[in-house]
N, C-alpha and C positions, 0 to 999 in steps of 0.2 A: 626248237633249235633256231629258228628263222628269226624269231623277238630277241634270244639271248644276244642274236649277233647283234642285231638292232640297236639292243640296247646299249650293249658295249661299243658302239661309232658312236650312240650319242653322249656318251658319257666321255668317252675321248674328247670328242668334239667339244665339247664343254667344257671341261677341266683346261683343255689348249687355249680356251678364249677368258678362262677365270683366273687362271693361273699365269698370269700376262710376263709374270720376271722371265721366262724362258724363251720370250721372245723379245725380238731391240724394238722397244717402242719409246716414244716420246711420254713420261709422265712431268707432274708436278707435285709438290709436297712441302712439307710443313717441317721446319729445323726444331725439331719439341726438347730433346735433352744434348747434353756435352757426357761425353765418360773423360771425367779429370786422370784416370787411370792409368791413361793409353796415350800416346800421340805415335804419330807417322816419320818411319822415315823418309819419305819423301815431301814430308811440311803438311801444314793443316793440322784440325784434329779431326777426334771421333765423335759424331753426331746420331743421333736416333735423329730416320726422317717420316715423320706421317706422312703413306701416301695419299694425296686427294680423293675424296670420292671414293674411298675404300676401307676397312678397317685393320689392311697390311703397315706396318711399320718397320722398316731395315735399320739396319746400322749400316756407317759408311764414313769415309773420309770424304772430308770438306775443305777446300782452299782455305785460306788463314781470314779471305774477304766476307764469308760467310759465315752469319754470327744467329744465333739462338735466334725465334722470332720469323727469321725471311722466311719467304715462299721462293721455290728455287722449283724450276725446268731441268729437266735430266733428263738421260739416254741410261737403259740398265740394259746388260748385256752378260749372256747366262754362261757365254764361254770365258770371260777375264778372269782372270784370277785376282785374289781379293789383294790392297795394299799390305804391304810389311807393316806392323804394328809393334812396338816396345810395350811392354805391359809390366806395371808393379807386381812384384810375387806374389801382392795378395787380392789382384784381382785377374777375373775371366777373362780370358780371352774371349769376346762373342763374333758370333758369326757374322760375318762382314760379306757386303756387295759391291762391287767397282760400279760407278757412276762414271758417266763423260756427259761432254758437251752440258757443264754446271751453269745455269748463271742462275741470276737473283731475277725475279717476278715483281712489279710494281705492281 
């Protein structure tokens, strides 16, 4: 009974330090696709971002200054709630993540 418990703190413990979108931390990543499908109404469009160093990639909206290509610094934050999207009838809506504090990476 004493191992099961064990194991289960370290597997919490892990999954909290793996699973890092449910915490507000500082990442970086990679602008890899646009969705021509979608845009925002609050301006920008829709971007797939590789994140750095990981083999996670989100969708998300992007300022209008951020274009395919950059390396862009972000804040992800697991309480926001995702932007308004407009989307053609005949495509998905995909699951989306609020980003802040966006800029571009030289």
């Amino acid at each position: 009974m004493k191992q099961i418990f064990i194991y289960s703190c370290l597997i919490s413990i892990l999954s909290g330090l793996c699973c890092s979108k449910e915490h507000d931390r500082s990442f970086k990543g990679l602008v890899a696709a646009a969705d021509n499908c979608c845009s925002s109404q609050e301006g920008g469009r829709l971007y797939k971002v590789n994140i750095l160093g990981t083999d996670s990639t989100i969708t998300t909206v992007l300022p209008a200054e951020i274009s395919l290509g950059d390396t862009i610094a972000f804040n992800m934050h697991a309480t926001d709630t995702p932007p308004a999207v407009l989307c053609l009838a005949i495509c998905l809506v995909p699951e989306m993540v609020r980003l802040s504090d966006v800029s571009k990476v030289h």
